[in-house]
KOLGU-4560 file (N, C-alpha, C; in nm, 3 decimals, padded with zeros to 5 digits):
<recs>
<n_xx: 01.945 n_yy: 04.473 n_zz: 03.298 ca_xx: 02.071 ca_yy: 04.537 ca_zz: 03.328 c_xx: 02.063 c_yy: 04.682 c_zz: 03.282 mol: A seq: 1 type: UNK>
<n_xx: 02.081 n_yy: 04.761 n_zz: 03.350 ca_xx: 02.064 ca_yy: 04.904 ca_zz: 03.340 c_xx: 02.240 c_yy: 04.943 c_zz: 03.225 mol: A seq: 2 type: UNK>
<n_xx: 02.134 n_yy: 05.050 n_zz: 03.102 ca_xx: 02.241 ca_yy: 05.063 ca_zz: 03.036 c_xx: 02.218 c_yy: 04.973 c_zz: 02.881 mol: A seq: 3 type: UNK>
<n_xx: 02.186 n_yy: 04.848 n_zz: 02.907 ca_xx: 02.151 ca_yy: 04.755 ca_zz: 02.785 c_xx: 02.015 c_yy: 04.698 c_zz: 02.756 mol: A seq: 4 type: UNK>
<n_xx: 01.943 n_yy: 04.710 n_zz: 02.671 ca_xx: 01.834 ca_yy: 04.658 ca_zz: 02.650 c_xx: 01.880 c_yy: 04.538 c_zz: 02.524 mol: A seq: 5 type: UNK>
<n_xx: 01.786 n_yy: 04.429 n_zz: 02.599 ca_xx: 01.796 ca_yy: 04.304 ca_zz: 02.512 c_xx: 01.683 c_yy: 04.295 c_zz: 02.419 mol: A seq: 6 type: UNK>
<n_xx: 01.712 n_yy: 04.267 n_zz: 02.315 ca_xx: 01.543 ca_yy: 04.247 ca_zz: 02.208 c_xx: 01.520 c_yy: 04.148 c_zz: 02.089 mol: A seq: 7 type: UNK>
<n_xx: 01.445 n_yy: 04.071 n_zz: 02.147 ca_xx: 01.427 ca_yy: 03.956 ca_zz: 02.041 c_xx: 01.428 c_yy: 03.970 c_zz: 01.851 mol: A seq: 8 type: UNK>
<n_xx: 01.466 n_yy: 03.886 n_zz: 01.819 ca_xx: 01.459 ca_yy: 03.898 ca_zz: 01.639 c_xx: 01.548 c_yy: 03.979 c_zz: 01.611 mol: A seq: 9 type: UNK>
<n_xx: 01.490 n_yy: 04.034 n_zz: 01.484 ca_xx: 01.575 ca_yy: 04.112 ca_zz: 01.441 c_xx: 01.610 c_yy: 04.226 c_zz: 01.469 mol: A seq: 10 type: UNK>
<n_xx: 01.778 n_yy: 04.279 n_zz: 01.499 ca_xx: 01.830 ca_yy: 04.376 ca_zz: 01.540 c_xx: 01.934 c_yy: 04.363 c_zz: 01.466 mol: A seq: 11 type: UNK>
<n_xx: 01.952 n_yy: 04.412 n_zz: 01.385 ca_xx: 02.115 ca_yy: 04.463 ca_zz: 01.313 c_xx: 02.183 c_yy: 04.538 c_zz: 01.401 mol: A seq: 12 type: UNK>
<n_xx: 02.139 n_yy: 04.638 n_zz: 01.449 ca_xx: 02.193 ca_yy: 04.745 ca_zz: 01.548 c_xx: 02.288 c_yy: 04.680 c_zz: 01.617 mol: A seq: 13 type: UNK>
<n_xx: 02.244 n_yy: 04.580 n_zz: 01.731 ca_xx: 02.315 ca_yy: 04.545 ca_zz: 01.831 c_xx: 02.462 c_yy: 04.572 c_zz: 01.863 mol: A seq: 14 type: UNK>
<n_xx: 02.528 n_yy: 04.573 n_zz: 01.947 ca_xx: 02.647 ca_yy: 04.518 ca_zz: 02.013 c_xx: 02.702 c_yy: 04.400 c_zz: 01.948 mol: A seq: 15 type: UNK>
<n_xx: 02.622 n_yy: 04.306 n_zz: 02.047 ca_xx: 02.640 ca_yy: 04.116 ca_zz: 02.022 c_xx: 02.507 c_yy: 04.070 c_zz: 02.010 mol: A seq: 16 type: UNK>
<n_xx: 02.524 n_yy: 03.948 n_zz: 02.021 ca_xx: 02.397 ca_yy: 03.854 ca_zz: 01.958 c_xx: 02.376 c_yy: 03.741 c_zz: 02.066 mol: A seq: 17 type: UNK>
<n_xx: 02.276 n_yy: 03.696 n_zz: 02.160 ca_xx: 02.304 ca_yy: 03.586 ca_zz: 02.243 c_xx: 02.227 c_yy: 03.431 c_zz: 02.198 mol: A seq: 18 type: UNK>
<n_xx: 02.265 n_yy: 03.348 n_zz: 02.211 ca_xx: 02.160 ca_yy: 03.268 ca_zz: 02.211 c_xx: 02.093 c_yy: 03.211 c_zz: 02.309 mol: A seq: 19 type: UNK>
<n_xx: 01.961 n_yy: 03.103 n_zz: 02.299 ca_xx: 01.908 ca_yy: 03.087 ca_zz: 02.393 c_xx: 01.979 c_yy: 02.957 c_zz: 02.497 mol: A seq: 20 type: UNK>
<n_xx: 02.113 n_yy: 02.941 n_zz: 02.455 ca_xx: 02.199 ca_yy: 02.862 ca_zz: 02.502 c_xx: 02.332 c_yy: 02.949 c_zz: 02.596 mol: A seq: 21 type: UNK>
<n_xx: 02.290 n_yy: 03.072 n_zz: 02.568 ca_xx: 02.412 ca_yy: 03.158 ca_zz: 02.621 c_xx: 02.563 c_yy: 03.183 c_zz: 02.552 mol: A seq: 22 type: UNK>
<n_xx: 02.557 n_yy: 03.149 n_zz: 02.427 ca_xx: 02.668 ca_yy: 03.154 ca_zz: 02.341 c_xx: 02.662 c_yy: 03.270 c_zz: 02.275 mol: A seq: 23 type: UNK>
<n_xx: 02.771 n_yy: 03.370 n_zz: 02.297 ca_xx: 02.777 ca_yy: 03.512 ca_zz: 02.213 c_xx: 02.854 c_yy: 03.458 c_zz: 02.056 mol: A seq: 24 type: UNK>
<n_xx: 02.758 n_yy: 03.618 n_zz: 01.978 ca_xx: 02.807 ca_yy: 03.570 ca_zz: 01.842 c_xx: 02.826 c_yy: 03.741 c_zz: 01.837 mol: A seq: 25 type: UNK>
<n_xx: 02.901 n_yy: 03.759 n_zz: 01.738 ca_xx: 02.955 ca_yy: 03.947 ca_zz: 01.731 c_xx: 02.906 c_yy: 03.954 c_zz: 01.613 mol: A seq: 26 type: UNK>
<n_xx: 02.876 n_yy: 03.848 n_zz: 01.504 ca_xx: 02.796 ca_yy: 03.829 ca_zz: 01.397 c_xx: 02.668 c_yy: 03.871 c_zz: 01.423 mol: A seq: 27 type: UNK>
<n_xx: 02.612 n_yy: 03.956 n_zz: 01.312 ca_xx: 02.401 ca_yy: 03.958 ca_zz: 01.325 c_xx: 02.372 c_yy: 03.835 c_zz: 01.257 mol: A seq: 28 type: UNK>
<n_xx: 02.264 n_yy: 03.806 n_zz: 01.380 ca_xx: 02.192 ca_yy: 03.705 ca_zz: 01.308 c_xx: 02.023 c_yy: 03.746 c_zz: 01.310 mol: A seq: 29 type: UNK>
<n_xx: 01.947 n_yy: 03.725 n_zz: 01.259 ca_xx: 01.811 ca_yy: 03.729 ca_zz: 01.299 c_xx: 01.730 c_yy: 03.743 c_zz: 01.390 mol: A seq: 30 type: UNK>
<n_xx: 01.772 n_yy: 03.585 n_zz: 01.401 ca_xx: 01.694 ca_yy: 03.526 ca_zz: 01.509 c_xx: 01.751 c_yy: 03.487 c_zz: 01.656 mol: A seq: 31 type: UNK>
<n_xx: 01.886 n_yy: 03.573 n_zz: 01.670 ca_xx: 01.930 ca_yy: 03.560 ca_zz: 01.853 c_xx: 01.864 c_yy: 03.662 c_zz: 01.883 mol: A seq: 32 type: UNK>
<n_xx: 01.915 n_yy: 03.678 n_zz: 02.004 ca_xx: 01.889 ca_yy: 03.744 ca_zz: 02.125 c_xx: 01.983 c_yy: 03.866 c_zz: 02.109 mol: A seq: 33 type: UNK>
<n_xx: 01.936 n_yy: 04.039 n_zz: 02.047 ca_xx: 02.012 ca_yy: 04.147 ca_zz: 02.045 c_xx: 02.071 c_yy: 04.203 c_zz: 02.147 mol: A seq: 34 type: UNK>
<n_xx: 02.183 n_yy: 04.267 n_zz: 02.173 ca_xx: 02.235 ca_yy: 04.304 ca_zz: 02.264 c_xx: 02.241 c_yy: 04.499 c_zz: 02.273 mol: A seq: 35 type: UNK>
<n_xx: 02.178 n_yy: 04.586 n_zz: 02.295 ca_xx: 02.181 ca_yy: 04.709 ca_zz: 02.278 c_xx: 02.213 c_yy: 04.819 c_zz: 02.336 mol: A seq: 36 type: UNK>
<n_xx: 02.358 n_yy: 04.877 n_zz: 02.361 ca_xx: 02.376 ca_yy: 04.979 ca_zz: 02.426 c_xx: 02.357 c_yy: 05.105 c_zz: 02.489 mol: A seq: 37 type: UNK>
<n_xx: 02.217 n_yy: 05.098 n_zz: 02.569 ca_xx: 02.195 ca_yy: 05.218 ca_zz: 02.550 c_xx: 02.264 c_yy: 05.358 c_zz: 02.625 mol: A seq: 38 type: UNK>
<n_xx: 02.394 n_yy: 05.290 n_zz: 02.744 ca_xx: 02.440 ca_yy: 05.430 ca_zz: 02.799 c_xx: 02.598 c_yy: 05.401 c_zz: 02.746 mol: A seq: 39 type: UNK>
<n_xx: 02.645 n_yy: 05.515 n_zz: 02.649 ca_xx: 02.802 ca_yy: 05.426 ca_zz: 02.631 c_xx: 02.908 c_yy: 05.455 c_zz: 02.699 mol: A seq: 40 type: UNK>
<n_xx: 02.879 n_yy: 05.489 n_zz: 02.842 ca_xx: 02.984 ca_yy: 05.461 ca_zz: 02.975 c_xx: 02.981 c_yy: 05.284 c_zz: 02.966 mol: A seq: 41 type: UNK>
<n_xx: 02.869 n_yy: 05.232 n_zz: 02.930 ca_xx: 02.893 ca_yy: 05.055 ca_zz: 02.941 c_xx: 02.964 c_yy: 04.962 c_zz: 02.845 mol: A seq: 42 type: UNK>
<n_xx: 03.032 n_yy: 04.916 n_zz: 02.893 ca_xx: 03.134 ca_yy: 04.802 ca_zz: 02.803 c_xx: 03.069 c_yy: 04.713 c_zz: 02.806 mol: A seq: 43 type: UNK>
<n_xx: 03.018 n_yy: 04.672 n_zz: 02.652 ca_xx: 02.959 ca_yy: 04.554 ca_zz: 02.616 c_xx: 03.058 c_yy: 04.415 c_zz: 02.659 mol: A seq: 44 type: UNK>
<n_xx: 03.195 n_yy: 04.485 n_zz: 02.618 ca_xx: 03.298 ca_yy: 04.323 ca_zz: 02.643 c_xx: 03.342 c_yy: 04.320 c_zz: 02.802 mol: A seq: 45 type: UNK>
<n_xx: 03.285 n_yy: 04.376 n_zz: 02.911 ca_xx: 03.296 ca_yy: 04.347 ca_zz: 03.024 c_xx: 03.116 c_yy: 04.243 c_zz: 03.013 mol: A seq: 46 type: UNK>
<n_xx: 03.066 n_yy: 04.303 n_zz: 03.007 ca_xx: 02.871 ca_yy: 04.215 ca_zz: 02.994 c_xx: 02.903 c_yy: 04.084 c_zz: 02.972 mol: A seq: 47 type: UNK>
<n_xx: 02.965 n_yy: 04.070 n_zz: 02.792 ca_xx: 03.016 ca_yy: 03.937 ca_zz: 02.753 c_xx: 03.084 c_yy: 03.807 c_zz: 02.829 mol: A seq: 48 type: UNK>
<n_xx: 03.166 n_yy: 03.902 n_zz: 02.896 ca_xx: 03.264 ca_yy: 03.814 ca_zz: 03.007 c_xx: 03.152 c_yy: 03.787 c_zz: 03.143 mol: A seq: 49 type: UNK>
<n_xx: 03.064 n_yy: 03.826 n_zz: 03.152 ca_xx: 03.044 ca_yy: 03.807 ca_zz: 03.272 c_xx: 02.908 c_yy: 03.699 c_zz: 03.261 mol: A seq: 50 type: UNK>
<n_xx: 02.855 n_yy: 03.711 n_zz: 03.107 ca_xx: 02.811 ca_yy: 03.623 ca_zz: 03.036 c_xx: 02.859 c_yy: 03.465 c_zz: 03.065 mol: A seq: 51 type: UNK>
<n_xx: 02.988 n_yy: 03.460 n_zz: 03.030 ca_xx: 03.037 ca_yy: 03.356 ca_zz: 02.960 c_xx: 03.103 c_yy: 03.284 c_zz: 03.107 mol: A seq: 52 type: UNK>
<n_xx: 03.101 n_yy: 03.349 n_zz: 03.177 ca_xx: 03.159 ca_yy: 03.311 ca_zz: 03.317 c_xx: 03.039 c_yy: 03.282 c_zz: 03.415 mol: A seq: 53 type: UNK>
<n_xx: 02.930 n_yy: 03.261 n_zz: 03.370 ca_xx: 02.820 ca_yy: 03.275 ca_zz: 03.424 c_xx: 02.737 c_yy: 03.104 c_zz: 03.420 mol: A seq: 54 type: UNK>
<n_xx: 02.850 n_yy: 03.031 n_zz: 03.376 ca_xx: 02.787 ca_yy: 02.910 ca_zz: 03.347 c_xx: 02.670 c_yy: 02.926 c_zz: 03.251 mol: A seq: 55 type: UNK>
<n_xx: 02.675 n_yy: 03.008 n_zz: 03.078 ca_xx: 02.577 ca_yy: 03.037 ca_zz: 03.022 c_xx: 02.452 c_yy: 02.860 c_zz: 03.027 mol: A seq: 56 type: UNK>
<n_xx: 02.515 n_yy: 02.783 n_zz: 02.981 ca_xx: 02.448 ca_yy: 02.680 ca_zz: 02.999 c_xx: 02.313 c_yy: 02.602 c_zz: 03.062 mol: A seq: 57 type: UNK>
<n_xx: 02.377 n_yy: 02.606 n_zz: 03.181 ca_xx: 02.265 ca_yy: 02.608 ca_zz: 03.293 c_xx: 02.161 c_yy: 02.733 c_zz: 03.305 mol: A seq: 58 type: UNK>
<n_xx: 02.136 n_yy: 02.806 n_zz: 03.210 ca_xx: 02.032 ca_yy: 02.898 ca_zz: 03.189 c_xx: 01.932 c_yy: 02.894 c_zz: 03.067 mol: A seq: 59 type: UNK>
<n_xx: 01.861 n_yy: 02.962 n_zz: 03.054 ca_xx: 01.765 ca_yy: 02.962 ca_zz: 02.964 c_xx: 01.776 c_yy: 03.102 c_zz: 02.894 mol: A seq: 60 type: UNK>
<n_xx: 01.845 n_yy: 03.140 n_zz: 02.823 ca_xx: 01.851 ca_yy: 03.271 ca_zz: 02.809 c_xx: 01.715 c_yy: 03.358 c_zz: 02.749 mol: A seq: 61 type: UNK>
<n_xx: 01.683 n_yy: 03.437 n_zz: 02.765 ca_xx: 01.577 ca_yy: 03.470 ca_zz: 02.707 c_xx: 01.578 c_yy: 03.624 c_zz: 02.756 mol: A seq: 62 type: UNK>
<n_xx: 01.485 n_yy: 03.735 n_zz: 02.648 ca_xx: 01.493 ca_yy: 03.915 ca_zz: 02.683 c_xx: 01.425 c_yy: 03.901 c_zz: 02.788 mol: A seq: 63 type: UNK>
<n_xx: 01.379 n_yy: 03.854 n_zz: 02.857 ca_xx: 01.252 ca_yy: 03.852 ca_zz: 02.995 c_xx: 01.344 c_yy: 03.898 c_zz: 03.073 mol: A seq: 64 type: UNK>
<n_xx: 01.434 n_yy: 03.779 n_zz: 03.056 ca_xx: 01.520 ca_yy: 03.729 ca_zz: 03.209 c_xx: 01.626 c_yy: 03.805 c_zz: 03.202 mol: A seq: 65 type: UNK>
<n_xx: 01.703 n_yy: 03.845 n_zz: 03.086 ca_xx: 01.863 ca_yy: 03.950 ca_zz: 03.039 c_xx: 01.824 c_yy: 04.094 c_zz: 03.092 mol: A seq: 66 type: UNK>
<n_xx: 01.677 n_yy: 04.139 n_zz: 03.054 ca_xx: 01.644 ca_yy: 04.262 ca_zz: 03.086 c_xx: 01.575 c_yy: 04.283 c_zz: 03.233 mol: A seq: 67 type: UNK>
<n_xx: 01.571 n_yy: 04.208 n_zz: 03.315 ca_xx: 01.483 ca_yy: 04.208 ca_zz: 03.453 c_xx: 01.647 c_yy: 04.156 c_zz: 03.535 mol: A seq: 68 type: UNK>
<n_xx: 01.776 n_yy: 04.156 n_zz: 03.477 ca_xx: 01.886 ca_yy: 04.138 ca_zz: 03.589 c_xx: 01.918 c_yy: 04.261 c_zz: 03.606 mol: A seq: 69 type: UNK>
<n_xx: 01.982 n_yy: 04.309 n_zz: 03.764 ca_xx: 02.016 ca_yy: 04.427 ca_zz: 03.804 c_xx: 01.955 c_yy: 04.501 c_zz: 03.757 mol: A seq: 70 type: UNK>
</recs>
């Protein structure tokens, strides 16, 4: 997704936090999936929503696949 780079481990930095289940956490954790803003015309809490509306479930979340959409 142009605008956000996703990056495994550790990132304090982030936005949000994903897991490999698709569940956002606004908490840092370690070991999710970082969320990183890099143009700030982009709303992380529009991303989130579109996340969570996305049937996170039925996915595999992973930086491969978050960073190779749009």
């Amino acid at each position: 997704m142009k605008g956000f780079l996703f990056v495994d481990g550790n990132c304090p930095n982030a936005s949000f936090w994903i897991t490999k289940q698709g569940s956002i956490s606004m908490k840092y954790h370690k070991d999710l999936i970082g969320c990183v803003v890099l143009d700030p015309k982009n709303r992380s809490d529009l991303l989130i929503k579109m996340i969570l509306e996305s049937n996170p479930k039925d996915i595999i979340w992973t930086t491969e696949y978050l960073n190779n959409l749009g």
